[in-house]
C-alpha positions as CSV (number, residue, x, y, z in Angstrom):
1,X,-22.7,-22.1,10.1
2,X,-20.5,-21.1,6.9
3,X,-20.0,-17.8,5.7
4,X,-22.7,-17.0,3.4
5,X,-21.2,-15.6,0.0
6,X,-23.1,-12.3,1.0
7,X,-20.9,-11.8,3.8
8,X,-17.9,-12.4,1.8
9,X,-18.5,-10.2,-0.9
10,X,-19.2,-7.0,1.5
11,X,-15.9,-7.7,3.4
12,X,-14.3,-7.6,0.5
13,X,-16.2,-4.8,-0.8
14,X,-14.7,-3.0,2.7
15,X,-11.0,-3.8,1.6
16,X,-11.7,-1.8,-1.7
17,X,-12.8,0.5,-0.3
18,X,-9.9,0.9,2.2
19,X,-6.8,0.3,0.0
20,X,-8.3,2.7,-2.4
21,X,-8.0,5.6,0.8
22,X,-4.8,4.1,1.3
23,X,-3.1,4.1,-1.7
24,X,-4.4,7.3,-2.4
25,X,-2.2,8.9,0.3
26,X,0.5,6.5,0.3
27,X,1.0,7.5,-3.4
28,X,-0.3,11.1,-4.0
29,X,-0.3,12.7,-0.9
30,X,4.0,13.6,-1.1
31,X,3.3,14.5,-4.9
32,X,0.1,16.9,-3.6
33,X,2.0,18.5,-1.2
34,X,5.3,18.8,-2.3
35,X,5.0,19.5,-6.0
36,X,1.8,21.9,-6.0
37,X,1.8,23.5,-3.3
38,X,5.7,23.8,-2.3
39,X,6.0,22.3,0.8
40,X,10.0,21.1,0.8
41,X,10.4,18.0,0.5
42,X,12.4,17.0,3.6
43,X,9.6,17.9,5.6
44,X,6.7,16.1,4.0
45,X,9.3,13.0,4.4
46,X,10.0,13.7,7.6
47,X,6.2,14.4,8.3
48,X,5.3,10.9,6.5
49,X,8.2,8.8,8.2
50,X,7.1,10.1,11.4
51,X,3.2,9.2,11.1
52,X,4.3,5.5,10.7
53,X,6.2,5.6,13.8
54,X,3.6,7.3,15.6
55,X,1.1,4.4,14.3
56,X,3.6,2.1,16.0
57,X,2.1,3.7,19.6
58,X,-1.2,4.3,18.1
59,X,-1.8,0.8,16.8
60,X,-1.9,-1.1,20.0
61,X,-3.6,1.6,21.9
62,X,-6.8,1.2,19.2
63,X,-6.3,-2.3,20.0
64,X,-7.4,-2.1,23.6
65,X,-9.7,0.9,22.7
66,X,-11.5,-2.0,20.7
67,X,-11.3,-4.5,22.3
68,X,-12.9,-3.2,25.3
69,X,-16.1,-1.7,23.5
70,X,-19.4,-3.3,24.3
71,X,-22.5,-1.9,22.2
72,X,-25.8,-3.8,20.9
73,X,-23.8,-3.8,17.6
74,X,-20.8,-5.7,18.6
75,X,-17.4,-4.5,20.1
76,X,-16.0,-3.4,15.8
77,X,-18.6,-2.7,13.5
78,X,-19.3,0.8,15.6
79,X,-15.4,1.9,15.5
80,X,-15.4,0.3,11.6
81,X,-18.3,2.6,10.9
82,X,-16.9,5.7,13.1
83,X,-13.1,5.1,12.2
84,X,-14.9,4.8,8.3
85,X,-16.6,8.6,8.5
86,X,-13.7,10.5,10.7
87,X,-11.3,9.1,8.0
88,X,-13.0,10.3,5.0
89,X,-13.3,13.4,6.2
90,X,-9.8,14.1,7.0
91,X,-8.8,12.6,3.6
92,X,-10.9,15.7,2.0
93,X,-9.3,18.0,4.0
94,X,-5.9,16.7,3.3
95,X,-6.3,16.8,-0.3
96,X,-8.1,20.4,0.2
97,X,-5.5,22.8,1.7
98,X,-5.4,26.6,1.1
99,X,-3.5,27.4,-2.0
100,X,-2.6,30.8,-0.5
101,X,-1.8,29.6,2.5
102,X,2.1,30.5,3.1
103,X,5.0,28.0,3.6
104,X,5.2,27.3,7.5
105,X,1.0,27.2,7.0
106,X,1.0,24.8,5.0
107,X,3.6,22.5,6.8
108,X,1.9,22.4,9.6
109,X,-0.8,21.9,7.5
110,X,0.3,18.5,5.9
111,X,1.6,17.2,9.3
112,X,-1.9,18.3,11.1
113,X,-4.1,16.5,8.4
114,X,-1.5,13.4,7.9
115,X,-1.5,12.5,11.2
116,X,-5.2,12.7,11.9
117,X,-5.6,10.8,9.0
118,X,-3.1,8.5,9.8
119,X,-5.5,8.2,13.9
120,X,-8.5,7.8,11.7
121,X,-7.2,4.9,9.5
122,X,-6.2,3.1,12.4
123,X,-9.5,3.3,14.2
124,X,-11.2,1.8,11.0
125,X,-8.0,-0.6,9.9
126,X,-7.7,-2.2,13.6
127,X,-11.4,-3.4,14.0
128,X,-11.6,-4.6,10.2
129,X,-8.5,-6.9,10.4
130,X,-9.2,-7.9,14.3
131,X,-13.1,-8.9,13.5
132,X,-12.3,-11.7,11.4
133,X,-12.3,-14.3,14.1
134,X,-15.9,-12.2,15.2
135,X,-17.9,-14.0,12.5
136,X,-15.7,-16.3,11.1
137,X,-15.3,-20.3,12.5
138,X,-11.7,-20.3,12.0
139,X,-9.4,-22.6,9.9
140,X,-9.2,-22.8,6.6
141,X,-12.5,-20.1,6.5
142,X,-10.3,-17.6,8.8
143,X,-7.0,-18.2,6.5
144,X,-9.2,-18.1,3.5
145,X,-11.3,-15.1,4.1
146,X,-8.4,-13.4,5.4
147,X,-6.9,-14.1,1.6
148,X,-9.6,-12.9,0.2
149,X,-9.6,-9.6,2.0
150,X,-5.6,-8.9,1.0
151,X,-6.4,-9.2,-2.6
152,X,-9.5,-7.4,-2.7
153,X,-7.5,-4.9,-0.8
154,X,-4.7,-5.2,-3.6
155,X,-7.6,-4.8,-6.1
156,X,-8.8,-1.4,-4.7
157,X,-4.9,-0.5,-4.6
158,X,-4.8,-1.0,-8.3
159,X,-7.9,0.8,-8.8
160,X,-6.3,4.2,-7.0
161,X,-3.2,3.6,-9.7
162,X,-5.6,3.3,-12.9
163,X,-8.0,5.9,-12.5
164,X,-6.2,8.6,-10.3
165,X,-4.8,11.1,-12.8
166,X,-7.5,10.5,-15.3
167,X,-10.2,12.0,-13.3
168,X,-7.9,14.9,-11.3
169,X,-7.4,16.6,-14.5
170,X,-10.9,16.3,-15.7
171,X,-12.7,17.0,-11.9
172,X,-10.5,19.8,-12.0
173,X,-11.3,21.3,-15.8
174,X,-14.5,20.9,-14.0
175,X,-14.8,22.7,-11.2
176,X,-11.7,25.0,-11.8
177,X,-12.8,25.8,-15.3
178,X,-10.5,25.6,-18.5
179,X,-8.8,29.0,-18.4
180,X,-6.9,27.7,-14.8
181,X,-3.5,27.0,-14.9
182,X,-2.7,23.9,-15.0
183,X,-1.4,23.4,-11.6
184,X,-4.6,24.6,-10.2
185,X,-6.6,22.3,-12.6
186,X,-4.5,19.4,-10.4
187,X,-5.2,21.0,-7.0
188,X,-8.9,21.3,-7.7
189,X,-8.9,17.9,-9.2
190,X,-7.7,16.3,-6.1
191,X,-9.7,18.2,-3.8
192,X,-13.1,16.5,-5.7
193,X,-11.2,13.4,-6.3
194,X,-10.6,12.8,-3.0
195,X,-14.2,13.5,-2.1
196,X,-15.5,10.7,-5.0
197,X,-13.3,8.3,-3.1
198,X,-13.9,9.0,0.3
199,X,-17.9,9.2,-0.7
200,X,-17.2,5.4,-2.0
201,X,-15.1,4.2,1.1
202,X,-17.8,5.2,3.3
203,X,-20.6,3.1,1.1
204,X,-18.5,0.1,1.3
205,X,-18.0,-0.1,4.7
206,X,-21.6,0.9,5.4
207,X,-22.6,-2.4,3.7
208,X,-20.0,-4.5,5.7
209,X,-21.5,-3.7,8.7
210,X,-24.9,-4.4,7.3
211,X,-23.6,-7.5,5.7
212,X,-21.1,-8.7,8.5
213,X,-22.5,-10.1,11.4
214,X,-20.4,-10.3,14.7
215,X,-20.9,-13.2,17.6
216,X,-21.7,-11.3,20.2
217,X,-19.8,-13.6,22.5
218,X,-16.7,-12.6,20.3
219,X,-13.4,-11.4,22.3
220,X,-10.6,-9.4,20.5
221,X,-6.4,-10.1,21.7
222,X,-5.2,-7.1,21.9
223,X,-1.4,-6.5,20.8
224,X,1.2,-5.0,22.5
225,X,4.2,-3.5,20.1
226,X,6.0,-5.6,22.7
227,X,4.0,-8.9,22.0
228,X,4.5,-8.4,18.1
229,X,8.2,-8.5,18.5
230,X,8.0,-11.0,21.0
231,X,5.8,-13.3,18.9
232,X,8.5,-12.8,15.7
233,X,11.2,-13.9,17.9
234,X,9.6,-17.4,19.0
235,X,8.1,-17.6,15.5
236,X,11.6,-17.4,13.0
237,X,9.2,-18.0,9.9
238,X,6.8,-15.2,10.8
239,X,10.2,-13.2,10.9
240,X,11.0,-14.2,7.6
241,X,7.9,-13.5,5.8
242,X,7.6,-10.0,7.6
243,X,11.4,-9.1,6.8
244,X,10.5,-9.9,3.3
245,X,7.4,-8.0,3.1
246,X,8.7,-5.2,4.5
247,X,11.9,-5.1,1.8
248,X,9.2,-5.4,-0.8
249,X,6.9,-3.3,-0.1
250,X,9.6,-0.2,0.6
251,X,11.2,-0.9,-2.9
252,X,7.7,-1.2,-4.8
253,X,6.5,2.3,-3.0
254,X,9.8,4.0,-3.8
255,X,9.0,3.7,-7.3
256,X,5.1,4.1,-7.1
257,X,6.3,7.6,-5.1
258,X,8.4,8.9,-7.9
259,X,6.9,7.5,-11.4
260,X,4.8,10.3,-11.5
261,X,7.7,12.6,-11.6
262,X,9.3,10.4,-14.1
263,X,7.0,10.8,-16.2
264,X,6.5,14.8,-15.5
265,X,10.1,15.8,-15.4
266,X,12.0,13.3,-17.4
267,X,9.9,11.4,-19.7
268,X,7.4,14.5,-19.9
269,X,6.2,16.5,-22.3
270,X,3.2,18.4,-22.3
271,X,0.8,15.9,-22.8
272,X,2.8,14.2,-19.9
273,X,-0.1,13.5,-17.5
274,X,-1.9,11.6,-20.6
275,X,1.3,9.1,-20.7
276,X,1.3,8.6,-17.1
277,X,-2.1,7.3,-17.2
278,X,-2.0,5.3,-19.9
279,X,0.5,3.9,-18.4
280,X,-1.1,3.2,-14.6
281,X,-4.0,2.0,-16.3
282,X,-1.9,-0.7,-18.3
283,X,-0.2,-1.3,-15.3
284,X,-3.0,-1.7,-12.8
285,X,-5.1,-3.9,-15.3
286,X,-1.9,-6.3,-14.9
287,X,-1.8,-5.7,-11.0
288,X,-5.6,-7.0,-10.9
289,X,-4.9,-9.6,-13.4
290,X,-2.2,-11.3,-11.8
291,X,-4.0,-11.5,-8.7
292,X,-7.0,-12.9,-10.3
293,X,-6.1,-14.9,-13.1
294,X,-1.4,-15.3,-13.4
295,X,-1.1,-16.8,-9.9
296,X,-4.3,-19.1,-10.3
297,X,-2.7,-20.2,-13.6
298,X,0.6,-20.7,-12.4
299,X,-0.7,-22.2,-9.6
300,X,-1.5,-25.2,-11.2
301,X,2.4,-25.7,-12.5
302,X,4.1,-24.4,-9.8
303,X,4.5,-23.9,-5.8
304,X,3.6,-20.9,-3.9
305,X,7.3,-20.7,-3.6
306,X,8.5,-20.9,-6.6
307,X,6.0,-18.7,-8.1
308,X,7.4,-16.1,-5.0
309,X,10.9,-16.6,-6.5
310,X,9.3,-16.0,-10.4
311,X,7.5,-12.5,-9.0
312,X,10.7,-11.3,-7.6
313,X,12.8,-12.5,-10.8
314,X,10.1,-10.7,-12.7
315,X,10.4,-7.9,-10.8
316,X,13.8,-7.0,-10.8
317,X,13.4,-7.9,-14.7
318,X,11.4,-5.0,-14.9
319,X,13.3,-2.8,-13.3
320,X,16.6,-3.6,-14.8
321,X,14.3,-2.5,-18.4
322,X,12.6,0.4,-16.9
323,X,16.4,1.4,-16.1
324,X,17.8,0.6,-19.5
325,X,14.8,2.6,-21.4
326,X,15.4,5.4,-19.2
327,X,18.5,5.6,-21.3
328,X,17.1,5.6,-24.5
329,X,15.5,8.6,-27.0
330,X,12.1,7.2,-25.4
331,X,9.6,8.3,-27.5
332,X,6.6,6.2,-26.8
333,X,4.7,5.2,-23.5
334,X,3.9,1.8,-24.9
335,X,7.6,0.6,-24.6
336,X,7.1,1.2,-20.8
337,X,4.5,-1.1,-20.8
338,X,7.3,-4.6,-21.1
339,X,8.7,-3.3,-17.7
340,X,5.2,-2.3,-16.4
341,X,4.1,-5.5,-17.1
342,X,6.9,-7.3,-15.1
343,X,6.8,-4.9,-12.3
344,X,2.8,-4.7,-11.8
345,X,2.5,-8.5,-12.6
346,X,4.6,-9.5,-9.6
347,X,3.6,-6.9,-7.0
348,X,0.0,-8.0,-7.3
349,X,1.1,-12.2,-6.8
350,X,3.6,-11.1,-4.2
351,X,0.7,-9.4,-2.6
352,X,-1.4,-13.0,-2.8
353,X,1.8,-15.0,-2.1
354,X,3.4,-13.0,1.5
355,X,-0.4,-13.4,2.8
356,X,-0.4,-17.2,2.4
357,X,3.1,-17.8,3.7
358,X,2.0,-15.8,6.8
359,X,-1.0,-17.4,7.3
360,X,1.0,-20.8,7.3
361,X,3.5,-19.2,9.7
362,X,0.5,-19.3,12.2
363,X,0.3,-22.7,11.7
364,X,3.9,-23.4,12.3
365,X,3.9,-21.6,15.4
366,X,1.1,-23.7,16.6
367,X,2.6,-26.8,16.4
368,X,6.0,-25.2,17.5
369,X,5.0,-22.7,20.4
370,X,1.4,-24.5,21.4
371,X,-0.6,-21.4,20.3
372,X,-2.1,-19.9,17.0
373,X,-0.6,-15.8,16.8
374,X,-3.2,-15.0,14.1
375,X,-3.9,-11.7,15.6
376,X,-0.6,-10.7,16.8
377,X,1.1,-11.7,13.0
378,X,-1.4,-10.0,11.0
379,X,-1.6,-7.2,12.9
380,X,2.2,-7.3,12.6
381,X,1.2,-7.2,9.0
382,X,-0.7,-3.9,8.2
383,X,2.3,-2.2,10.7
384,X,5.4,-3.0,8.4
385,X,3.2,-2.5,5.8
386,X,2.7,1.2,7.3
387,X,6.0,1.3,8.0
388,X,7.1,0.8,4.3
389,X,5.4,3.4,3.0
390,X,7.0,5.6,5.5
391,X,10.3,4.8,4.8
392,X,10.3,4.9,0.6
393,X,8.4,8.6,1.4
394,X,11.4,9.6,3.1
395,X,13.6,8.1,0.3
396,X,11.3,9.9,-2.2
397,X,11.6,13.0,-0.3
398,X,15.2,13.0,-0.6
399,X,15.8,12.2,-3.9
400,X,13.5,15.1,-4.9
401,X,15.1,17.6,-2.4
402,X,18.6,16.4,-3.2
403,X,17.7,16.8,-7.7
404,X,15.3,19.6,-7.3
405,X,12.7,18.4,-8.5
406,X,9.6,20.4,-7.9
407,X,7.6,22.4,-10.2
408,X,8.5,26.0,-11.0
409,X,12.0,24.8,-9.9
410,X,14.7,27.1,-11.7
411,X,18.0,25.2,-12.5
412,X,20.9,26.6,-11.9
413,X,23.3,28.3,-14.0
414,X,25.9,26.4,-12.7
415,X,24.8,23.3,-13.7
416,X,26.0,22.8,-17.0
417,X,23.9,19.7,-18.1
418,X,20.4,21.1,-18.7
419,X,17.4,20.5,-21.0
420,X,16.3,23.6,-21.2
421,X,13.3,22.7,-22.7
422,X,12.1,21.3,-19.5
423,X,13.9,23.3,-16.8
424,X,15.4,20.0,-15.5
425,X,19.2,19.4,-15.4
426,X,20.2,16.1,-16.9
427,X,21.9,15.3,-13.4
428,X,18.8,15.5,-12.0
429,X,16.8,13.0,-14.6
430,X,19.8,10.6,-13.6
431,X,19.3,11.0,-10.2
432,X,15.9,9.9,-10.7
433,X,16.1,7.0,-12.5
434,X,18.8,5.7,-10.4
435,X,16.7,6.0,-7.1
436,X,13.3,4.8,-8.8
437,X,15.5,1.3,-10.4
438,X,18.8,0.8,-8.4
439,X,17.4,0.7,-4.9
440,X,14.6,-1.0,-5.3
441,X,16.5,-3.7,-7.3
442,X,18.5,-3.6,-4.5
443,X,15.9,-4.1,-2.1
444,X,14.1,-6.9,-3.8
445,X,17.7,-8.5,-3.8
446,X,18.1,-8.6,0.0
447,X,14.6,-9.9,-0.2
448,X,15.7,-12.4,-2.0
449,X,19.1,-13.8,-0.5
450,X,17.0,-12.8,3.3
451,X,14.0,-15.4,2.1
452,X,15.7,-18.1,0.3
453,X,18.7,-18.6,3.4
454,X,15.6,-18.3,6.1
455,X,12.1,-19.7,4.8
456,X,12.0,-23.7,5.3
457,X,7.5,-23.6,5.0
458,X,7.5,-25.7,1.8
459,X,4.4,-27.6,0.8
460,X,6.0,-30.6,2.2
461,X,6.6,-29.3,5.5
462,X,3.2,-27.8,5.5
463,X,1.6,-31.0,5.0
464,X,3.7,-32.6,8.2
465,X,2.8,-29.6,10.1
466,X,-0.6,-29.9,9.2
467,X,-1.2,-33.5,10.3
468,X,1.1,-33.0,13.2
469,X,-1.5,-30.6,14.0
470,X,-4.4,-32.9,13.2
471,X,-2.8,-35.9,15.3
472,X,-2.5,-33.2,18.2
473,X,-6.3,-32.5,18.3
474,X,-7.7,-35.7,17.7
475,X,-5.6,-36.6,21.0
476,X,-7.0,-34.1,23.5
């Protein structure tokens, strides 16, 4: 029986509602901590590198957890639905810490909240992705669903971008009142911000279960860390397209860490925050676009490969702009918007593009190892995925400790190059630039050179494998 278009729209519904969570704290959650409340930035970069390599435990162990539950409602929609409520609870909390609290209080804080969140995620990210096969018949419905899942996951990403410092400052003239400072406006802001979202995450997901049916004869593959590896090692393109994905992803989240102190410390004035989200809303409505409408279009002229090549080229187009207006008398958002539209357009088709080369990667292992690794390469997936954001936090965290950047931050007397207009030393704004451009430039390049000496799954090759595959079947 085929997937009714119900059931597709309320899993997809569930990946909004997720990414939005996610990219919440993969791109607020450093600026939260470390730039309102004061928490150095080392340790909140420590504390976020060392979530993702705690997932790396915690991952597989949900696995099992899951796979070994029995209820009248299936083995996933209970630990979807109870990983769903912990997790939005925890996100309040993390996004509503004691102001007063002192230093050490609220470091332990941060690493206390970010790590149960972190737990939480997992038990709700783990049954989503693994429950495919639960209600699905497999082929080209598994590989498709599962694409339509990543970009609706992209979609609720780029909704987090567009709408995040809009409402903060407005939730927070709210319920902190106008005479606030304006630091406290943000703090409040993100405390009922974080509440709207969660509220939303937990509706979505309430209507996948309803909507979602699971087989009750359904089994889950658990998946060792060991087993992932392994898996890569047999399967060189799986490699490939992981490598890849994880030197994208770490040079996009670099820059999605640190644009928001671009824009409050070097491009800033004091209408800063209403630049910045002109800007993310510019750039997310691309984002979405691009997933929706760009790679469709270009789809029809080119390959999923050389659309891949395009979306880094565009990429690091954007950059090398971002980098060069950095350098200018910049004296209006909307020249940001050429390199936001590079950079946004080719994150959100990179984001269609790495799923459909991985789901063909579990094709080629089929024919080339005699078994299909879907659950063992997309669960391989949302780690290094995890594991990205990790590491660009800790190269976030250092550029800010190592320029100072942090607000209330005097400059030193020392430092001869200073805006004093801003309290920022020129060094500093360089600093900035250079880490939010340059290595991720860098990054995408290694992608590049990693991808185009490694991948070999063109459409032709696909088309062999495929009717190798079909010649294989038709045999047994």
């Amino acid at each position: 029986m085929k997937l009714s278009g119900k059931a597709k729209l309320s899993y997809a519904l569930g990946a909004v509602g997720k990414d939005m969570v996610y990219m919440l704290s993969a791109s607020y959650v450093l600026y939260y901590f470390q730039d309102l409340l004061g928490v150095s930035a080392i340790a909140m970069g420590i504390i976020l590198m060392a979530a993702r390599v705690f997932d790396a435990f915690n991952d597989p162990i949900m696995g099992v957890i899951v796979a070994k539950t029995k209820t009248r409602w299936g083995k996933f929609r209970p630990w979807l639905l109870i990983g769903t409520l912990t997790n939005a609870v925890v996100l309040v909390l993390m996004f509503a810490a004691p102001p007063a609290m002192d230093a050490r209080g609220l470091v332990a804080y941060a690493a206390v909240t970010y790590i149960l969140w972190g737990v939480t995620y997992t038990m709700m990210d783990i049954p989503y992705w693994s429950m495919i096969p639960a209600f699905t018949e497999g082929g080209k419905e598994r590989e498709n669903l599962t694409t339509l899942a990543r970009t609706s996951a992209g979609v609720g990403s780029a909704i987090i971008t567009i709408v995040t410092m809009l409402l903060v400052p407005a939730l927070g003239r709210m319920f902190a009142g106008e005479s606030a400072g304006a630091k406290m406006i943000e703090i409040v802001g993100f405390k009922y911000f974080s509440l709207l979202v969660a509220a939303l995450f937990v509706l979505f997901t309430v209507l996948t279960c309803i909507n979602v049916k699971e087989k009750s004869t359904a089994e889950m593959k658990t998946v060792s860390v060991g087993q992932m590896f392994k898996a890569l090692i047999q399967n060189d393109q799986a490699m490939t397209v992981t490598v890849a994905i994880v030197l994208i992803n770490c040079s996009i989240y670099i820059t999605s860490n640190l644009v928001i102190y671009f824009f409050k410390y070097d491009f800033g004035t004091t209408g800063w925050n209403d630049a910045y989200v002109l800007f993310n809303m510019f750039g997310g409505a691309i984002q979405v676009l691009s997933m929706m409408a760009f790679y469709p279009l270009l789809r029809k002229k080119f390959n999923s490969l050389q659309i891949f090549y395009i979306c880094l080229g565009m990429a690091m187009a954007g950059y090398a702009a971002l980098l060069a207006l950095a350098f200018t008398n910049m004296s209006s958002v909307y020249l940001l918007f050429i390199p936001a539209f590079f950079i946004f357009a080719a994150n959100g088709m990179l984001t269609v593009i790495t799923t459909v080369f991985l789901a063909n990667t579990v094709d080629y292992g089929d024919l080339k190892n005699g078994r299909r690794d879907e659950s063992v390469i997309f669960s391989m997936q949302t780690f290094v995925v995890k594991l990205a954001s990790g590491v660009a936090a800790l190269v976030a965290s250092i550029c800010l400790s190592v320029n100072h950047l942090q607000s209330g931050t005097e400059v030193s007397e020392a430092d001869k190059l200073v805006d004093w207009s801003l309290g920022v030393a020129s060094s500093a704004k360089v600093g900035l630039r250079m880490t939010m451009t340059i290595i991720p430039v860098a990054g995408l390049f290694v992608a590049l050179f990693w991808f185009k000496k490694r991948f070999t799954l063109t459409e032709t090759r696909m088309n062999e494998i495929n009717h190798a595959l079909e010649e294989r079947d038709s045999a047994k």
